[in-house]
C-alpha positions in Angstrom: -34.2 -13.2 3.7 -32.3 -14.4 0.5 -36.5 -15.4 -0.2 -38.1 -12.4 0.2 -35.2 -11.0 -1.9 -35.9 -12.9 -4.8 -39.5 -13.3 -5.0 -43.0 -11.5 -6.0 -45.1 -13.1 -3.8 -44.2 -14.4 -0.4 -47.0 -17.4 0.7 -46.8 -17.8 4.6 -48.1 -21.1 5.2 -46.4 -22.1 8.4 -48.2 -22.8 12.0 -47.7 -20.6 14.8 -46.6 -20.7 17.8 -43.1 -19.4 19.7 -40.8 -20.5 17.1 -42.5 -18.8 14.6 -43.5 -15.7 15.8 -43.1 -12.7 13.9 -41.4 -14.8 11.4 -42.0 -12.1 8.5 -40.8 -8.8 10.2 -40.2 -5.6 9.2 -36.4 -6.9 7.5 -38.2 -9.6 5.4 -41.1 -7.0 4.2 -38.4 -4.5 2.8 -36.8 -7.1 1.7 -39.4 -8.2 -0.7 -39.7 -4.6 -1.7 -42.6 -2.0 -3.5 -43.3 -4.5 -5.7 -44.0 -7.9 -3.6 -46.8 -8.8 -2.2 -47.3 -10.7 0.8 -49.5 -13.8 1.5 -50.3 -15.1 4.7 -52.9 -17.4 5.2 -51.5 -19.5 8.4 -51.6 -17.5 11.7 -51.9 -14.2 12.3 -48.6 -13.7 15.2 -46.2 -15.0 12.1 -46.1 -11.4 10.2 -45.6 -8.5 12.4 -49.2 -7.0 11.7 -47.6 -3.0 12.6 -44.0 -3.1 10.8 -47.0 -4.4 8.0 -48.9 -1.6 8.0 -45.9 1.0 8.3 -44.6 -1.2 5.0 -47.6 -0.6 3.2 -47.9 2.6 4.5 -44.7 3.6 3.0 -44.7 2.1 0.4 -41.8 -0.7 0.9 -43.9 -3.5 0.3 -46.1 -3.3 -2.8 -49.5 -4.8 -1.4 -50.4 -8.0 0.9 -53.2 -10.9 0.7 -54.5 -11.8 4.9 -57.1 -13.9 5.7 -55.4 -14.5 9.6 -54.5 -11.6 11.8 -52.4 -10.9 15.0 -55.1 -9.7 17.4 -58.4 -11.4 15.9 -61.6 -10.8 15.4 -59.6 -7.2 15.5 -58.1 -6.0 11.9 -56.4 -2.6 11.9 -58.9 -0.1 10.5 -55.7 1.1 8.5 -55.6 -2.0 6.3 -59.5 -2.1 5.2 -58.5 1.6 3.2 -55.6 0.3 1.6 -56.7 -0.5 -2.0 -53.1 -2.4 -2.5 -54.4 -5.2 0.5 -57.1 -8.1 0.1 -58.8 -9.0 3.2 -60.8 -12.5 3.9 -62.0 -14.4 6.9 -59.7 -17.5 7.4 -61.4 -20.1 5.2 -58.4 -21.8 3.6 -59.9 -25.3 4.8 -63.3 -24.3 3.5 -63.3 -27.0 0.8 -66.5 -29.7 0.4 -64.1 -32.3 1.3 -62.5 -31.2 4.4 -66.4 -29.6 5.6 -67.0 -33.2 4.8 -64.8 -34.6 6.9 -65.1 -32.3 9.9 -68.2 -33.6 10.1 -67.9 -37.0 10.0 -64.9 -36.8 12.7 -67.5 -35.1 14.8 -69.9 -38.1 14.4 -67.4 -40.5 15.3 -66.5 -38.6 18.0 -70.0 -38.8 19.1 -70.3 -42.3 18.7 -67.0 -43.5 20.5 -68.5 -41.8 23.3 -71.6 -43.6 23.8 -70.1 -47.0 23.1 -67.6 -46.2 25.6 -64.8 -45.9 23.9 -61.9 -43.0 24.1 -62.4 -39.8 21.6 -60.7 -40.1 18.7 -59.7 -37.0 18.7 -59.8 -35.4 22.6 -59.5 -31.6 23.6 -57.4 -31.4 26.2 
């Protein structure tokens, strides 16, 4: 909270999952105030998307920055009006390098498989 308090810009880079859930409520959003904005570009479940939009609605939080939301592919129609919110697809790994790499991982994949030999990286 002490955070929130004393910043401009909160950056949510955190993964998701139980223990983070809902992370940024509605307390940490009035806590940064009409004049932070809020970035989240890790998952969607870690800001409370609705005590969002009734921050922004209100004016309690000055403005947000989401590229992740809680109930993807949906966005709340609400947010695509609000001229104080930037909205992007989820592209934070979208560099050269990393598109590089994906692929390469997925030829190696390929290739441990047909020499017999276990995935290096198996979906389970």
């Amino acid at each position: 909270m002490d955070l929130a308090k004393n910043s401009d810009f909160l950056v949510v880079v955190t993964p998701g999952g139980k223990e983070t859930f809902h992370l940024v409520d509605e307390a940490v959003m009035r806590a940064l105030g009409p004049k932070g904005v809020l970035v989240n570009v890790s998952r969607g479940s870690v800001v409370d998307e609705q005590a969002l939009v009734n921050c922004l609605l209100e004016g309690a939080l000055g403005g947000a920055a989401l590229d992740v939301f809680e109930h993807e592919p949906n966005v709340p129609e609400t947010l695509f009006a609000m001229a104080n919110v930037v909205l992007q697809p989820h592209v934070g790994s979208g560099t050269h390098e990393t598109r590089a790499a994906m692929g390469q991982l997925v030829v190696d994949n390929l290739i441990a498989h047909f020499t017999g030999k276990p995935p290096l990286t198996p979906v389970r």
